[in-house]
C-alpha positions as YAML, in Angstrom:
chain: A
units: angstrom
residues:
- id: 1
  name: UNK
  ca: [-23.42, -12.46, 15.82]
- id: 2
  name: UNK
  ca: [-21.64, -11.15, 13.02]
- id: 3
  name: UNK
  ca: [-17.88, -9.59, 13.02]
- id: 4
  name: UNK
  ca: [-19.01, -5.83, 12.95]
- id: 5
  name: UNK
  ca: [-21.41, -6.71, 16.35]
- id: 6
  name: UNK
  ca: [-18.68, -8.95, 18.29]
- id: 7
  name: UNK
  ca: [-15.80, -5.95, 17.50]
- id: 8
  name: UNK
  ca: [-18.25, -3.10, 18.94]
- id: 9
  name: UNK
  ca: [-19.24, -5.06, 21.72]
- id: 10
  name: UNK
  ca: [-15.84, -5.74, 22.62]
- id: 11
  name: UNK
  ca: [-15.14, -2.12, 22.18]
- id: 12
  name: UNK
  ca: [-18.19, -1.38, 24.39]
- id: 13
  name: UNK
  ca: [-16.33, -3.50, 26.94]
- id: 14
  name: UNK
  ca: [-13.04, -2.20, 27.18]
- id: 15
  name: UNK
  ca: [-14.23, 1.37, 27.50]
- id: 16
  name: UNK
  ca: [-17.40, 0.92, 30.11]
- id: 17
  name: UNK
  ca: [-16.04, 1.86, 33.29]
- id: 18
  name: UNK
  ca: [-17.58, -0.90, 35.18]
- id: 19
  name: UNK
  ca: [-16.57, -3.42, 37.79]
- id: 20
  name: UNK
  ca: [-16.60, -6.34, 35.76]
- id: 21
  name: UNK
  ca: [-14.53, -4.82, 33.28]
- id: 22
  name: UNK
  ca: [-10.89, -6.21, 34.56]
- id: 23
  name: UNK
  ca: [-12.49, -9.82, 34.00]
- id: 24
  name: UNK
  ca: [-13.74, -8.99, 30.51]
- id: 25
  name: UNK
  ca: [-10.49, -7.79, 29.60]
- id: 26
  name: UNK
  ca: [-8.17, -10.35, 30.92]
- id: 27
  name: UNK
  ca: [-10.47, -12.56, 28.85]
- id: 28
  name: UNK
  ca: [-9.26, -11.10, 26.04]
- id: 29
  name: UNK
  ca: [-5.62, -11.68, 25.80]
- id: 30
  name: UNK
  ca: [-3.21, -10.82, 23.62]
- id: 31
  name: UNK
  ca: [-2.53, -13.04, 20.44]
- id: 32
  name: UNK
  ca: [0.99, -15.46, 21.85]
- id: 33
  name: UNK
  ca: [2.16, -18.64, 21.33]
- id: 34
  name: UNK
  ca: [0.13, -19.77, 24.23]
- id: 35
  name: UNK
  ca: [-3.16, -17.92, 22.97]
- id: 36
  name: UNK
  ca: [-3.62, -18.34, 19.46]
- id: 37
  name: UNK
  ca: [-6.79, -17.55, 18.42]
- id: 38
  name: UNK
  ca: [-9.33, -19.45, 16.13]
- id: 39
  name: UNK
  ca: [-8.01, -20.06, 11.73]
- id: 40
  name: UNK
  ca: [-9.65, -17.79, 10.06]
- id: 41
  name: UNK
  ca: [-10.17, -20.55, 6.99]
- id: 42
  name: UNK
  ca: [-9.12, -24.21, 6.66]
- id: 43
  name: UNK
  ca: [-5.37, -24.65, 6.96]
- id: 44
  name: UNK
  ca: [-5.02, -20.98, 8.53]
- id: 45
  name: UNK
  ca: [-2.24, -20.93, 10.97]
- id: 46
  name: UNK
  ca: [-2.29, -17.64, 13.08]
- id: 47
  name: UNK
  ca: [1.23, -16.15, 13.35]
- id: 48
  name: UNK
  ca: [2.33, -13.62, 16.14]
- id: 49
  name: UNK
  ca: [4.76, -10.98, 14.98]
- id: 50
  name: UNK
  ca: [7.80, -12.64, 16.45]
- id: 51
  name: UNK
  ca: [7.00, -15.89, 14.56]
- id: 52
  name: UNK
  ca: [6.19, -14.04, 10.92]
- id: 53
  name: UNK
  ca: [9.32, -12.68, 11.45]
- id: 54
  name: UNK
  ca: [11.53, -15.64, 11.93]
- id: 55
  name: UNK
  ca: [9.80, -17.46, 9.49]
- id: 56
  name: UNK
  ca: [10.39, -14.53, 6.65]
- id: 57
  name: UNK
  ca: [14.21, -15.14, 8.12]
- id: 58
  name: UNK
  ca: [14.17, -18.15, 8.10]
- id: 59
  name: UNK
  ca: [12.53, -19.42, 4.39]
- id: 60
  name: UNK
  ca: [14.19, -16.46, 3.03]
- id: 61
  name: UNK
  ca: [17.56, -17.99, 4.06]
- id: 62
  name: UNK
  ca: [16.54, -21.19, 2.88]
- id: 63
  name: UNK
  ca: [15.44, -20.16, -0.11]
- id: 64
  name: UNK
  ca: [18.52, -18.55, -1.16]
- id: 65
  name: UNK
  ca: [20.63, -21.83, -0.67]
- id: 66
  name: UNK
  ca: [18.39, -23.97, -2.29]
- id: 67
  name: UNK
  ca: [16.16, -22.05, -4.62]
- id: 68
  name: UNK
  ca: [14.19, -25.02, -5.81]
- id: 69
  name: UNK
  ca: [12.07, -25.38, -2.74]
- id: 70
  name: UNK
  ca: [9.46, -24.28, -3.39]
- id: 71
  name: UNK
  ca: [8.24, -24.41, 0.28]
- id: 72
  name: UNK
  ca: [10.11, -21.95, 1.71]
- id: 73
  name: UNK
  ca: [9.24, -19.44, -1.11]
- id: 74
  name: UNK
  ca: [5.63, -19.82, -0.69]
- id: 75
  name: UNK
  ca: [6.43, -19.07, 3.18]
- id: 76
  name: UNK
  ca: [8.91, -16.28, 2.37]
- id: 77
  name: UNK
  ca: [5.81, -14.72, -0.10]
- id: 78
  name: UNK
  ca: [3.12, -15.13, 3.05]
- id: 79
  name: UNK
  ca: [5.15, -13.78, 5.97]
- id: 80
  name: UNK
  ca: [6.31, -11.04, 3.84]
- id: 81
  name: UNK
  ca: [2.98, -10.19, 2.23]
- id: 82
  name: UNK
  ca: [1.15, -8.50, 5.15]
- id: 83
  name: UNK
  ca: [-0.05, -6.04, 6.52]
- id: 84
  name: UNK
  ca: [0.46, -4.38, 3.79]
- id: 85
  name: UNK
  ca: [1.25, -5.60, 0.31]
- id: 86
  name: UNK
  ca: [-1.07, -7.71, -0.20]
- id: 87
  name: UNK
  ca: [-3.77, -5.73, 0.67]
- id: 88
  name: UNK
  ca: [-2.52, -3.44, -1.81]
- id: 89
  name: UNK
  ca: [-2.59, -5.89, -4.46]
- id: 90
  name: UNK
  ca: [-6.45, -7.13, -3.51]
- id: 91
  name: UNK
  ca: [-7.65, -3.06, -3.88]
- id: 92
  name: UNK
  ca: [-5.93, -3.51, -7.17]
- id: 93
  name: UNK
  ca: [-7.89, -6.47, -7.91]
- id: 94
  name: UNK
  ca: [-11.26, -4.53, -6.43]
- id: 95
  name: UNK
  ca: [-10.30, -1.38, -8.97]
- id: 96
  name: UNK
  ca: [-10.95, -3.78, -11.72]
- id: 97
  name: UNK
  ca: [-14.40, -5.32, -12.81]
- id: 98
  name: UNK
  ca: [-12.63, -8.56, -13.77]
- id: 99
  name: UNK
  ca: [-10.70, -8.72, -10.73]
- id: 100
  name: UNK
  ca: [-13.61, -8.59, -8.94]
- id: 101
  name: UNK
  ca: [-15.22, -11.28, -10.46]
- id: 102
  name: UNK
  ca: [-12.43, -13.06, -10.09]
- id: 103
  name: UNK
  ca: [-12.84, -12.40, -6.22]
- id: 104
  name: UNK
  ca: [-16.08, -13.42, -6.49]
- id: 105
  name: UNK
  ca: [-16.07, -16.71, -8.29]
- id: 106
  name: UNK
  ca: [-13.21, -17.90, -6.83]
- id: 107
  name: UNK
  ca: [-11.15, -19.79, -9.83]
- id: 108
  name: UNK
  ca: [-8.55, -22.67, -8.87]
- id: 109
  name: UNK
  ca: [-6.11, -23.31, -11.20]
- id: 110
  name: UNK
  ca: [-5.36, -27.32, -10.81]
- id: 111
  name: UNK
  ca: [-5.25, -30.69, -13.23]
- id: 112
  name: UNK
  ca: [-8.97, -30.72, -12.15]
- id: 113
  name: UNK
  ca: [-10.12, -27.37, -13.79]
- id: 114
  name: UNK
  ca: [-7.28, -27.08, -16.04]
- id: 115
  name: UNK
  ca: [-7.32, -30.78, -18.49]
- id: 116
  name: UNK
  ca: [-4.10, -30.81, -20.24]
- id: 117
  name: UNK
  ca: [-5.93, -33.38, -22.82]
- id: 118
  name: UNK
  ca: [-8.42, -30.44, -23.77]
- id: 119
  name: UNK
  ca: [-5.78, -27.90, -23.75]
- id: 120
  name: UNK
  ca: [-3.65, -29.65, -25.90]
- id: 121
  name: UNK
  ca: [-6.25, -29.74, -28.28]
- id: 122
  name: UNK
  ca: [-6.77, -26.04, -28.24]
- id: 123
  name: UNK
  ca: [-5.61, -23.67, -31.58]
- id: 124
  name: UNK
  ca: [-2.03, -23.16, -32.22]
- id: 125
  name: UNK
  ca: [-0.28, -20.44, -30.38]
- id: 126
  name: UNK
  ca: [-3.48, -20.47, -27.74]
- id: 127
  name: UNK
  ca: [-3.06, -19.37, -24.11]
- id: 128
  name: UNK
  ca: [-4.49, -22.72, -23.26]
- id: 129
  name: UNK
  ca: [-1.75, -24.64, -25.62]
- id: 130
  name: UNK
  ca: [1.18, -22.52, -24.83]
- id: 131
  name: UNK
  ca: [0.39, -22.97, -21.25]
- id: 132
  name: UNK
  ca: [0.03, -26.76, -21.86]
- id: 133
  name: UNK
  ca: [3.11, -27.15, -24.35]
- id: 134
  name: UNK
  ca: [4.88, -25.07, -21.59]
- id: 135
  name: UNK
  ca: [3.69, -27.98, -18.28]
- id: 136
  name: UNK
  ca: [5.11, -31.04, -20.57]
- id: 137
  name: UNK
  ca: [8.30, -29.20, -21.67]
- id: 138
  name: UNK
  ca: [9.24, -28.22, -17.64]
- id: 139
  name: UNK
  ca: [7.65, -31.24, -16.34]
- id: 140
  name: UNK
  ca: [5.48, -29.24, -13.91]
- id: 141
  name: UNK
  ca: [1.56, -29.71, -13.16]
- id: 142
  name: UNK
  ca: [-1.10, -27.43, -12.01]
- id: 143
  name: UNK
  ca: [-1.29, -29.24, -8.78]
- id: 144
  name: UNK
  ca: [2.14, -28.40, -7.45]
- id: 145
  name: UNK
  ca: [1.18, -24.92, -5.77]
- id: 146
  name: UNK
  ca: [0.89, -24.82, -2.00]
- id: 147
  name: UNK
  ca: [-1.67, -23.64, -0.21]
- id: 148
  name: UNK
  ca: [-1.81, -20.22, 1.73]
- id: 149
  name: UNK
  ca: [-1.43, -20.64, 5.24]
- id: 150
  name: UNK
  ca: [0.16, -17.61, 6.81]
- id: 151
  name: UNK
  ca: [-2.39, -14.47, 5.41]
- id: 152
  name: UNK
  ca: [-4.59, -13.71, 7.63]
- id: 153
  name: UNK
  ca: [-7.38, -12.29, 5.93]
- id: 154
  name: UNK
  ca: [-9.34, -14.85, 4.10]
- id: 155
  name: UNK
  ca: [-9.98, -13.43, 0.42]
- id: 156
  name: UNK
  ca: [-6.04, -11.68, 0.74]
- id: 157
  name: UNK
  ca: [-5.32, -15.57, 1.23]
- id: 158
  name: UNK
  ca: [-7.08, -16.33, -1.97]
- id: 159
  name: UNK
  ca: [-5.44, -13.40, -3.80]
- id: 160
  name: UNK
  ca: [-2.15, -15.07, -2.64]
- id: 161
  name: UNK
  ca: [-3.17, -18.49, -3.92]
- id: 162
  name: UNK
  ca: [-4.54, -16.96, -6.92]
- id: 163
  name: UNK
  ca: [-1.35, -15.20, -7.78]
- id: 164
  name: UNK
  ca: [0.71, -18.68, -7.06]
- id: 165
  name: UNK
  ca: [-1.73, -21.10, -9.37]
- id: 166
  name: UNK
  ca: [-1.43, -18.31, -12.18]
- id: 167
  name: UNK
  ca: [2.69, -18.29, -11.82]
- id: 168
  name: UNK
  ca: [2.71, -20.75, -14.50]
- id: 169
  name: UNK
  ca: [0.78, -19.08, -16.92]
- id: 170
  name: UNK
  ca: [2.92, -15.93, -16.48]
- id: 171
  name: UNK
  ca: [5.87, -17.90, -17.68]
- id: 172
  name: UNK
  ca: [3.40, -19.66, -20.41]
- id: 173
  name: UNK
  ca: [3.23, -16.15, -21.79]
- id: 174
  name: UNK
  ca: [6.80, -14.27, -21.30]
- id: 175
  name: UNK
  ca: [7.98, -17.74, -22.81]
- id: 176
  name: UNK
  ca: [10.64, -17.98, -19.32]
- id: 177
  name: UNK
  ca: [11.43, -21.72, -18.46]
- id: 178
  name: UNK
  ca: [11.89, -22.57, -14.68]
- id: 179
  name: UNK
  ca: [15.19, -23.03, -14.00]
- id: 180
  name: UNK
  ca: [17.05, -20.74, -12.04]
- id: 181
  name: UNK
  ca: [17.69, -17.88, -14.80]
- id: 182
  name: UNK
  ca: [14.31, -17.88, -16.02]
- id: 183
  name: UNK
  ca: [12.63, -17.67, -12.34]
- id: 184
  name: UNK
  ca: [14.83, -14.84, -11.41]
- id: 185
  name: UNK
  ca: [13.90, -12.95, -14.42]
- id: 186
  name: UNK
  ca: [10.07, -13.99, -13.86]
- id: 187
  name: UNK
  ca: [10.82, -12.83, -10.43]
- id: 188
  name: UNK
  ca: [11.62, -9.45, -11.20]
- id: 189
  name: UNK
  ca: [8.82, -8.89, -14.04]
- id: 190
  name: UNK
  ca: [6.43, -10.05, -11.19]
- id: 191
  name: UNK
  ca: [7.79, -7.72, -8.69]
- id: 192
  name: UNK
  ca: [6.91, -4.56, -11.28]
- id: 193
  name: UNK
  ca: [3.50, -6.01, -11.72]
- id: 194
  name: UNK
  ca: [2.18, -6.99, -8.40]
- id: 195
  name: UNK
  ca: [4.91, -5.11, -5.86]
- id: 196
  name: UNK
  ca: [4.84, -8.22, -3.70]
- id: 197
  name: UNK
  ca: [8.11, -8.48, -1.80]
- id: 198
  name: UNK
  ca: [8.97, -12.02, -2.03]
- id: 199
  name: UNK
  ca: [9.52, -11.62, -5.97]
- id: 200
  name: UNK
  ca: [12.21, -8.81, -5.41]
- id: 201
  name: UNK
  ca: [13.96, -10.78, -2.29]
- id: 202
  name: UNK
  ca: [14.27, -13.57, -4.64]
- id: 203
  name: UNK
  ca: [16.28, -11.64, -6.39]
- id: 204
  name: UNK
  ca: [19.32, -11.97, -4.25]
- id: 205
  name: UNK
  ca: [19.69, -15.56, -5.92]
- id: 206
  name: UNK
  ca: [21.15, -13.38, -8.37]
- id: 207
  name: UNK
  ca: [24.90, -14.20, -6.45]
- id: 208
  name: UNK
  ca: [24.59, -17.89, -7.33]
- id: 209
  name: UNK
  ca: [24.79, -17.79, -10.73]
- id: 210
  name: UNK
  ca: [27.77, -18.29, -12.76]
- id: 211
  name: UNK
  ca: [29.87, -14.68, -14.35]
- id: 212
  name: UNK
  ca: [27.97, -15.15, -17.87]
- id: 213
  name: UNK
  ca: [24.56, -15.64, -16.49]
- id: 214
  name: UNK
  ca: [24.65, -13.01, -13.84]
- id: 215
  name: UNK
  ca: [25.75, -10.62, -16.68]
- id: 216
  name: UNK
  ca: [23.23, -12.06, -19.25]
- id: 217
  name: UNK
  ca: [20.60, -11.44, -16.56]
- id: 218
  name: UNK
  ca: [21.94, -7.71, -15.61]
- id: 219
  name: UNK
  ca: [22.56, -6.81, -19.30]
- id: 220
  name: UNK
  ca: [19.05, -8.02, -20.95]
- id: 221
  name: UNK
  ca: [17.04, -9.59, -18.71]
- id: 222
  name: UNK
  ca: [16.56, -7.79, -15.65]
- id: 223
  name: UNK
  ca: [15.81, -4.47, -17.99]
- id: 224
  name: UNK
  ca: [13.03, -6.51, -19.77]
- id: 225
  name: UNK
  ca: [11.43, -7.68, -16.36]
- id: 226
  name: UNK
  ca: [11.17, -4.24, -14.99]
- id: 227
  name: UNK
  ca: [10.00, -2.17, -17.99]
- id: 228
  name: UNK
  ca: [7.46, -5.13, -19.06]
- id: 229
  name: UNK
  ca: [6.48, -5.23, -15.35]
- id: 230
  name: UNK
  ca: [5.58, -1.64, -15.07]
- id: 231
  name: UNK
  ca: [3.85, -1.02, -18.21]
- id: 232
  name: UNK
  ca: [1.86, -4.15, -18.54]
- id: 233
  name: UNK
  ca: [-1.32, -4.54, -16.88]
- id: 234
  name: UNK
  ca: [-2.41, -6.26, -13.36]
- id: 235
  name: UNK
  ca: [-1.65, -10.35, -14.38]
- id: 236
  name: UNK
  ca: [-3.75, -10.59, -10.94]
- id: 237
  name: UNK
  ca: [-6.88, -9.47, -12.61]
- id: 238
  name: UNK
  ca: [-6.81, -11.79, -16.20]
- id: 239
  name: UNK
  ca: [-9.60, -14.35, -16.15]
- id: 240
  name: UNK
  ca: [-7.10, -16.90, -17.76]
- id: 241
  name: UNK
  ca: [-10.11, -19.33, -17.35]
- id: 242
  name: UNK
  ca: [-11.78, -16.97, -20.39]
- id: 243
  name: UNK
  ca: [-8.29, -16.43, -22.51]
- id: 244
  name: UNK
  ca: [-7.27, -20.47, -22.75]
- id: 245
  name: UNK
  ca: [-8.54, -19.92, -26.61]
- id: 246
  name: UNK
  ca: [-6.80, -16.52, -27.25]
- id: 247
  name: UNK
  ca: [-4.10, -16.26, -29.16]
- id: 248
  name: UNK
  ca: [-0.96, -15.65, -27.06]
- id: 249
  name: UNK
  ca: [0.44, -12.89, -29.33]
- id: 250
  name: UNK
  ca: [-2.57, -11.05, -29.38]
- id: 251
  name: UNK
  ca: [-2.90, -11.45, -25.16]
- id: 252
  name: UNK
  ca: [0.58, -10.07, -24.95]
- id: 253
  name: UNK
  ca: [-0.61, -7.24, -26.87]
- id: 254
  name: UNK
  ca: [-3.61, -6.25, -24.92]
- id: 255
  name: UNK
  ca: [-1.13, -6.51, -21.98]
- id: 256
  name: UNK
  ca: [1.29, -4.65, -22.78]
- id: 257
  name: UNK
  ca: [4.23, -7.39, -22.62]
- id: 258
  name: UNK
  ca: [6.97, -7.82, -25.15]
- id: 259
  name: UNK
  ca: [8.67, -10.93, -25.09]
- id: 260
  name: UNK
  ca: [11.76, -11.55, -23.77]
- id: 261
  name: UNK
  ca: [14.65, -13.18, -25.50]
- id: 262
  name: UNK
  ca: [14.51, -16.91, -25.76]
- id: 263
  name: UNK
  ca: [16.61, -18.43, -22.89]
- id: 264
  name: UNK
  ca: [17.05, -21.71, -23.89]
- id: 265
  name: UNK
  ca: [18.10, -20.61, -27.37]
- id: 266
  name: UNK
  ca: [20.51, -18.32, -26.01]
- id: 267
  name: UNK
  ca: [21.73, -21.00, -23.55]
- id: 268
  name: UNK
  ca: [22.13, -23.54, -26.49]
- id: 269
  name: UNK
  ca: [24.10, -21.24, -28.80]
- id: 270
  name: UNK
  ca: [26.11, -20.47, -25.72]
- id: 271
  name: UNK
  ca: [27.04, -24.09, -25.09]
- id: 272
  name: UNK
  ca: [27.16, -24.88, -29.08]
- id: 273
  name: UNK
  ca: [29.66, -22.01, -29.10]
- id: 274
  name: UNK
  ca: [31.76, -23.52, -26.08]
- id: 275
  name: UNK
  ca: [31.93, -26.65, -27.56]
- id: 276
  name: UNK
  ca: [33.44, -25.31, -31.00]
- id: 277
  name: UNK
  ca: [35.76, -23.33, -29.42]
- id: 278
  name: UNK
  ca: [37.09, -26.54, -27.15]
- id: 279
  name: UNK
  ca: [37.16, -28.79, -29.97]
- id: 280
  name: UNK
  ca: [39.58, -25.60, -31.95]
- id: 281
  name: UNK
  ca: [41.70, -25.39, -29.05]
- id: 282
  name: UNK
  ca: [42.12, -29.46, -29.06]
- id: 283
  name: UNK
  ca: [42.85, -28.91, -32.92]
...
């Protein structure tokens, strides 16, 4: 019986005003621990609202002590997500023709459908090379994206994966490596793009990072996330399956993103900079 059918008919049964109405309706209890209901997809785990909440307290607070696992962020993005947000950002994704075939073919982004060899290969300055050149450089791989496990729905849990396996190519193309100065300026560029909450609560790692960086990050970098977040168009809804050969300048054109300063060239002067000044002192 399809979903429509079974949610009238248990409608129908709640309101008839007949006798065997208690026994229908102490069949259906209420979602608990004890009474989970049925995963909506493989790997689903049904949350009440009790346990989304301590497990958005709980990653969140784990995530800001350690903000390399990656674990507790991928929780901290799903219990946060709903009911709301991400729905918002799959109506975004329905808005646009791409983003709906994107809904409808269902891309994954892994070493599978993404071969590094091939990429490698691509044009200079590609999408598909930059994003490749970009793996080797951070020593990172397609595959190392969780899966969804906490979104309900079933295609908002594939806009959720989506937006996860296409993290990488975001930094591909604002050029921002992965440690922690470049994530929390990813962070906030993502937040003005897709308004999920996770990206702006990451923000709070803001507090462990040393007097120049949290200044660097306030002064240029934080300003660049949020302007280039709001202007630029939905990342959700690129086909980066169909851009691999386009040249990355002319991608960041069509979407509206400037690029940031380097980070790693500003972090090298920096230390180049520290070290002349220690050996003058020593002098």
């Amino acid at each position: 019986m399809p979903r429509r059918q079974k949610d009238l008919a248990l409608l129908q049964s709640i309101l008839r005003p007949t006798s065997s109405s208690f026994s229908q309706q102490s069949f259906v209890r209420e979602h608990s621990v004890l009474n989970r209901p049925p995963p909506n997809y493989p790997g689903h785990v049904p949350l009440t609202l009790i346990e989304r909440s301590a497990l958005a307290i709980g990653s969140a607070v784990t995530s800001l002590l350690n903000p390399r696992r990656a674990d507790m962020i991928a929780a901290l993005g799903e219990a946060t997500a709903q009911p709301f947000f991400i729905t918002k950002l799959r109506n975004r994704m329905l808005a646009s023709s791409t983003g709906r075939r994107i809904l409808r073919d269902r891309p994954r982004v892994t070493s599978k459908t993404m071969l590094l060899k091939h990429l490698r290969k691509l044009p200079e300055n590609s999408v598909g090379r930059t994003y490749a050149a970009w793996l080797d450089r951070e020593g990172v791989s397609p595959d190392t994206r969780d899966s969804v496990r906490y979104i309900d729905n079933e295609e908002e849990a594939y806009v959720m994966q989506r937006y996860r396996e296409c993290h990488d190519f975001y930094h591909a193309v604002t050029g921002l490596p992965i440690f922690v100065e470049g994530e929390i300026g990813l962070k906030a560029f993502e937040f003005a793009n897709t308004g999920l909450p996770m990206t702006a609560l990451s923000l709070a790692a803001i507090v462990k990072l040393k007097p120049q960086e949290r200044q660097r990050m306030y002064n240029t970098y934080l300003p660049w996330a949020f302007s280039n977040g709001l202007k630029s168009a939905d990342l959700i809804n690129i086909y980066w399956e169909e851009e691999l050969e386009t040249d990355v300048n002319d991608l960041r054109a069509r979407l509206g993103i400037e690029p940031p300063p380097d980070l790693r060239e500003t972090r090298r002067k920096l230390r180049e900079a520290q070290k002349r000044s220690s050996k003058d002192k020593k002098a």
